[in-house]
C-alpha positions in Angstrom: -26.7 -13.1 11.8 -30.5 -12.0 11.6 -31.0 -13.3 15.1 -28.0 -11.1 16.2 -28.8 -7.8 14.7 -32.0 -7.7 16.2 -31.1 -8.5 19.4 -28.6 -5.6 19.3 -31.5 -3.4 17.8 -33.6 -4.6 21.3 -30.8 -3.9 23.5 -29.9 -0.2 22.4 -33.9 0.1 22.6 -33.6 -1.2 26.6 -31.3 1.4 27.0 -33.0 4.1 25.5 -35.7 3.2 27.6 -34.2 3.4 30.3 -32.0 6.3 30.1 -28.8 4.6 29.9 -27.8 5.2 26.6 -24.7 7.6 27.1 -23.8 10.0 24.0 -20.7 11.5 24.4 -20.2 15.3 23.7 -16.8 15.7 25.5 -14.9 18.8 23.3 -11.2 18.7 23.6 -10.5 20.7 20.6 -6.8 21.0 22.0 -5.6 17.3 20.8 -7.0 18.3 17.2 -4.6 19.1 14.1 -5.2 22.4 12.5 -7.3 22.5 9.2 -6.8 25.3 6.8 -5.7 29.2 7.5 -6.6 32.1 6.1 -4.8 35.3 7.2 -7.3 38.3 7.9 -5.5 41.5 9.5 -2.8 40.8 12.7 -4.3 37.4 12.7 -4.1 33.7 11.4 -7.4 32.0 11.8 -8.2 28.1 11.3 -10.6 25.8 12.4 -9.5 22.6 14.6 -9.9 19.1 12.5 -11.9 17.3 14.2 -11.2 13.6 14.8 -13.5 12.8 18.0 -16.2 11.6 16.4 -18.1 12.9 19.5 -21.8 14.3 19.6 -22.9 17.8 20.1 -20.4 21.0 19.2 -17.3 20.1 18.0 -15.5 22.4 16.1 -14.3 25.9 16.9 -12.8 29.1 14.9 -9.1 29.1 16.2 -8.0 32.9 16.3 -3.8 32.5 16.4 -1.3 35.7 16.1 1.1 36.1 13.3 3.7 34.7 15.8 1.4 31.4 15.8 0.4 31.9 19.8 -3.4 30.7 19.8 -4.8 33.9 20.8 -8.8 33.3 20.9 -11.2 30.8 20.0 -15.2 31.1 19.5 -17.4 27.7 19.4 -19.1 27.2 15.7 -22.0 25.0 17.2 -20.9 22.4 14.3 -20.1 19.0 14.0 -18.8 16.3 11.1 -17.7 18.4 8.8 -14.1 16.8 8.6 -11.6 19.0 7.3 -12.6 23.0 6.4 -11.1 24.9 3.5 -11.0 28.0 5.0 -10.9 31.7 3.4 -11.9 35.6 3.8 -13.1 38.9 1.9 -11.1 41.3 4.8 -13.8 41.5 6.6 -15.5 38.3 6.9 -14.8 34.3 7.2 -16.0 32.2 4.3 -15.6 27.9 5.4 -15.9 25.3 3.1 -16.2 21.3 4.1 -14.3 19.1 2.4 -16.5 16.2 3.8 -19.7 17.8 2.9 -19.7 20.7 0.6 -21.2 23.0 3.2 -20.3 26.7 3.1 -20.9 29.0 6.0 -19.9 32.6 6.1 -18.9 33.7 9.7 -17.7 37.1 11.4 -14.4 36.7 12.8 -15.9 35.9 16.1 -17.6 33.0 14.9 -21.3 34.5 14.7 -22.6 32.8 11.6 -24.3 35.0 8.4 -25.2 31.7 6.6 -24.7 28.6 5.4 -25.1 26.7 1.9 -24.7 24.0 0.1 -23.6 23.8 -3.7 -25.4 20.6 -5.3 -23.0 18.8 -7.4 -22.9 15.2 -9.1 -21.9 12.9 -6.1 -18.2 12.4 -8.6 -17.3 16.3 -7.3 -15.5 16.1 -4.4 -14.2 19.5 -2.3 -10.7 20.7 -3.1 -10.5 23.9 -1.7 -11.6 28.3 -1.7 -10.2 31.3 -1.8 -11.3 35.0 -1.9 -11.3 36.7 -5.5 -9.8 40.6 -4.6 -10.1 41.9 -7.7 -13.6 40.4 -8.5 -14.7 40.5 -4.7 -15.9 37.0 -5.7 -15.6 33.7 -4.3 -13.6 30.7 -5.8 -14.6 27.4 -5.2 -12.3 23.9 -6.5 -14.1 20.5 -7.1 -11.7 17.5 -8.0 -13.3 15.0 -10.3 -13.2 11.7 -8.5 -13.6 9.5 -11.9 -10.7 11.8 -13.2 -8.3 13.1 -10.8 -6.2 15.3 -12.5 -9.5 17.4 -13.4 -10.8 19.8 -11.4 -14.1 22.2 -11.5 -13.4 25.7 -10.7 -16.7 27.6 -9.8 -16.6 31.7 -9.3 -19.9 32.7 -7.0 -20.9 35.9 -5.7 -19.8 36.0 -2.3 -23.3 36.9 -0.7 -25.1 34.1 -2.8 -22.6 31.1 -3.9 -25.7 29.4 -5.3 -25.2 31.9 -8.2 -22.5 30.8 -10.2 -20.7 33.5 -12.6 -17.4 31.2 -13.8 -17.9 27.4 -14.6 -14.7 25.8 -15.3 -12.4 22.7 -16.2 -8.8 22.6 -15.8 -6.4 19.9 -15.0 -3.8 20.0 -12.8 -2.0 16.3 -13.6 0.7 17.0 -10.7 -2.1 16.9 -8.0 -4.0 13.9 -9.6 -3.9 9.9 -8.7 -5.0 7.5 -5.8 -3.8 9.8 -3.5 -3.4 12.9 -5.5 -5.5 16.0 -4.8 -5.4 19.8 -3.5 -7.0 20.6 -0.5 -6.0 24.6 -0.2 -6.2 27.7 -2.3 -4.9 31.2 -2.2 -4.9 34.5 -4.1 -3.0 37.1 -3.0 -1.3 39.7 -6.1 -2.7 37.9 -9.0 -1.6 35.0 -8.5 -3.1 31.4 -7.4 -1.4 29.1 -5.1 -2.5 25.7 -5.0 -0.9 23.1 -1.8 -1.8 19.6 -2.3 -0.9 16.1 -2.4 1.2 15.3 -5.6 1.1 12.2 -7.7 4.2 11.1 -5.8 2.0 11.1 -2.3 4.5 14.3 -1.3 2.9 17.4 -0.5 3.5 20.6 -2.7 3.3 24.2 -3.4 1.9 25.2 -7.0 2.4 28.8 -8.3 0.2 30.3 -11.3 -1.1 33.3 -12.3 -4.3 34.4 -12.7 -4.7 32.6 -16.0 -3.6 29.3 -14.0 -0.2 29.1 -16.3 2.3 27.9 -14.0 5.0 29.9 -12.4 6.5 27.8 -9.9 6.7 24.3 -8.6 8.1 23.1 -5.2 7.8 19.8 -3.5 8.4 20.5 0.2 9.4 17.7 2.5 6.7 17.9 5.1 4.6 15.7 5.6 2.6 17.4 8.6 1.5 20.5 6.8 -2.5 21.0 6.9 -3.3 24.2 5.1 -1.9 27.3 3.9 -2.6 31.0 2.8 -0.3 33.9 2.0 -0.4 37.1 4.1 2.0 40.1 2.4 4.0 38.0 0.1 4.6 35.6 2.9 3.7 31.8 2.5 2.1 30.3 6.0 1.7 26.6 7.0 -0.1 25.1 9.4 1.0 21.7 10.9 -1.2 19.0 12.4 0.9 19.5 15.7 -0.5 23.3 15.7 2.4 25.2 14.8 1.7 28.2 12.0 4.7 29.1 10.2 5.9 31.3 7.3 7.3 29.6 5.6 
């Protein structure tokens, strides 16, 4: 096995050497699902999951109309950050990797104001964000990967998330489990909603208010949905076959 790995090691060096080695950067940001949304004005914007495991810029901010027609997109320069949590301020776009805990505030044409990184305990694991309107504030979700049904809730000013204002535990035993977990957040009117994978591996809706007591529950037989925000009272989806619909 010794003898083997070195004589790989030799032969990706021949090929460096020589030029040959070929790293693919190919974009095709079409075949991707749809991550998160977050509804800012007359639009719907997302960013594409991407799956390519290419080199180079792979992931764009998708700019789709109410109607769900793809209207613009704007290349984010970024790469293997999985799937993005995605929300904004009204003017703004705030992104938040799942797969890395990297946060990057963007314009809505994809022009980037910065990017950070909260340092957790490696057991912390990205649930989701959403914008505080009445705090003009940031929330961020951590899920507690050696207790599932807790989760971390972190308020951060929305110029400097390394400052943290709120620092707090609450368990959500619905979204818990192998599987279990929520991977988007909303705010709109007071009120938090929370889509996720339940304890039965089905997705569904939570409801609270701004206390996090529940209001609603709703299991929702659709197993393609990838994100979600709420835009007037209105509930979107997006699917990983790139619809966006209210729901």
């Amino acid at each position: 096995m010794k003898h083997y790995i070195i004589f790989i090691c030799f032969s990706l060096l021949l090929f460096s050497c020589d030029d040959e080695l070929v790293i693919d950067t190919t974009k095709d940001t079409f075949s991707d699902p749809l991550a998160d949304i977050t509804a800012l004005g007359n639009y719907i914007y997302t960013t594409n999951y991407d799956l390519s495991y290419n080199s180079g810029s792979q992931i764009d901010l998708l700019r789709f109309t109410i109607d769900g027609i793809l209207d613009n997109q704007f290349d984010l320069r970024m790469n293997g950050q999985g799937y993005i949590a995605i929300t904004n301020d009204g003017s703004n776009i705030y992104l938040f990797s799942r797969n890395t805990n990297l946060i990057v505030k963007v314009t809505p044409t994809g022009e980037k104001i910065y990017l950070k990184q909260q340092k957790l305990e490696t057991n912390w694991s990205a649930a989701g964000i959403c914008y505080l309107t009445d705090r003009d504030s940031l929330l961020f979700m951590y899920q507690n990967l050696r207790t599932p049904a807790q989760y971390r809730i972190k308020i951060t000013d929305k110029n400097n998330p390394d400052y943290v204002g709120t620092d707090i535990m609450k368990t959500f035993n619905e979204f818990s489990g192998d599987e279990g977990t929520i991977f988007s957040v909303d705010y709109s009117n007071s009120n938090f909603y929370f889509l996720g994978i339940d304890t039965t591996n089905s997705i569904s809706l939570k409801i609270t208010d701004n206390n996090f007591y529940q209001l609603s529950f709703e299991t929702i037989s659709d197993s393609t949905i990838m994100g979600m925000c709420v835009r007037n009272g209105d509930v979107y989806f997006s699917h990983n076959d790139r619809r966006i619909i209210k729901k």
